[in-house]
N, C-alpha and C positions, 0 to 999 in steps of 0.2 A: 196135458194140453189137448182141447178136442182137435179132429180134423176136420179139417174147413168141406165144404162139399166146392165139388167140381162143378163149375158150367159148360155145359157145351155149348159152342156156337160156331158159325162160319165167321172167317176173316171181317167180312163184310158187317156184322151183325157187333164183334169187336170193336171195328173205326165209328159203327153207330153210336155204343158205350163211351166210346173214347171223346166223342161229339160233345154227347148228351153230357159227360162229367166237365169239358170245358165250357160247355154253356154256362151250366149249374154252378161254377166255382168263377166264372169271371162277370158274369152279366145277373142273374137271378139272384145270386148269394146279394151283393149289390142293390139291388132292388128291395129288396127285404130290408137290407137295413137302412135305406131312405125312409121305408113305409113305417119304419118303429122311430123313425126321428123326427116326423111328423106326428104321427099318432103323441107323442111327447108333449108335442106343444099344445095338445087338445085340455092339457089339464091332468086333474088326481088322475093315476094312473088304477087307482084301487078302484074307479069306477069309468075306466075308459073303455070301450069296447073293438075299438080300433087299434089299439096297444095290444088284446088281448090275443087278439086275429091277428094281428102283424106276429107277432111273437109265437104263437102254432104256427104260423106259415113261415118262419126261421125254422120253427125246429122241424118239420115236412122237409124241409130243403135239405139240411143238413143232415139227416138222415136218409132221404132220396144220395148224396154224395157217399158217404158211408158203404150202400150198399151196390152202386156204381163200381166203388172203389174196388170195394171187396170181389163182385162177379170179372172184375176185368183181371185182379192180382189171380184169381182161380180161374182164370178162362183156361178151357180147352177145345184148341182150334181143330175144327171137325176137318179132314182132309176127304174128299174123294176116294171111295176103294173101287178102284177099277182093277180091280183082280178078277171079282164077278156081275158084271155090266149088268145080267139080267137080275141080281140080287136087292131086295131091297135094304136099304141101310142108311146113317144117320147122314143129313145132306144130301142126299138124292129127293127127285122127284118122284111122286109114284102118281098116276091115274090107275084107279080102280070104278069098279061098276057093282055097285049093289044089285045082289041077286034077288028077283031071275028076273028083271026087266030095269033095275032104276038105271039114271042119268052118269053117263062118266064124270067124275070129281078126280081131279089134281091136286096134289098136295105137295110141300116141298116139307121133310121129315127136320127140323130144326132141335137145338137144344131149348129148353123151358125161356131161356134169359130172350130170345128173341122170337116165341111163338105169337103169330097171329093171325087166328082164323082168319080173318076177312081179309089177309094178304095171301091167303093160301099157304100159310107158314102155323105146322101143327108139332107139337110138342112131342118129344121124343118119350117123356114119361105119361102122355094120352093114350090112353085104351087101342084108340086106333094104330096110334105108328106101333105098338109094342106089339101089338096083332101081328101089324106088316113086314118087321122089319126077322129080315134071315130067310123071307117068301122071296120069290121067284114070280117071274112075267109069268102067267098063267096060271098060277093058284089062287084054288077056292079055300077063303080064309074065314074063320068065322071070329066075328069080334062083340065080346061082350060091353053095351053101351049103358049109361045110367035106365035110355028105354025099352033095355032089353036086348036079346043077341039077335044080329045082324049077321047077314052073309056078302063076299062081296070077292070077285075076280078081277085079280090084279091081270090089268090091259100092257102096262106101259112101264120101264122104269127108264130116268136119265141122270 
């Protein structure tokens, strides 16, 4: 039997999962199978093209629930380590400053299952948090990116 892989996430990132499977399983699943009950009525089915889309877009769905299922049955809820306040680590926030002049960036360090950049939520298996993460408020970190290695001092951790 293989082993499943672990997700990390915070509580919060959980009850999103937990949302997004009851949507998916009481209202979407539902809808789908109206849209293949009409597409029925359109006729031969061998050359319907709205049978053929409704029917990927079941199996999208129910595959979307699958692995829903699955990251919520392997969640591992990321706790706080306030052991070392200034450390950086999984669930914390970190502001750093790319060296030797760019812009302070914030990040909050998340598991893969709820990263996203444009919320400020980066991935715990991304180049950058694996840089970050066991550094301390004031180190100079250097992180290898797809455009090359970058430098950057950590400001801030919460």
């Amino acid at each position: 039997m293989a082993v499943e892989k672990s997700y990390y996430m915070t509580q919060e990132g959980k009850e999103k999962l937990e949302q997004e499977l009851h949507y998916l399983k009481t209202e979407r699943r539902q809808e789908v199978v109206e849209r293949i009950k009409v597409a029925r009525d359109f006729g031969d089915l061998s050359e319907n093209s709205e049978y053929d889309a409704a029917k990927d877009e079941q199996a999208f769905v129910e595959s979307r629930i699958a692995q829903v299922e699955k990251m919520i049955r392997n969640a591992v809820i990321i706790e706080n380590d306030d052991q070392n306040p200034n450390m950086v680590s999984l669930g914390k926030s970190v502001t750093f400053q790319e060296l030797p002049d760019g812009d302070k960036e914030t990040y909050t360090i998340v598991g893969s299952a709820e990263a996203d950049p444009f919320e400020g939520k980066i991935s715990n298996d991304s180049p950058m948090a694996q840089s970050l993460i066991g550094q301390e408020v004031g180190s100079e970190v250097s992180v290898t990116t797809p455009g090359g290695e970058i430098y950057v001092k950590i400001i801030d951790v919460k």
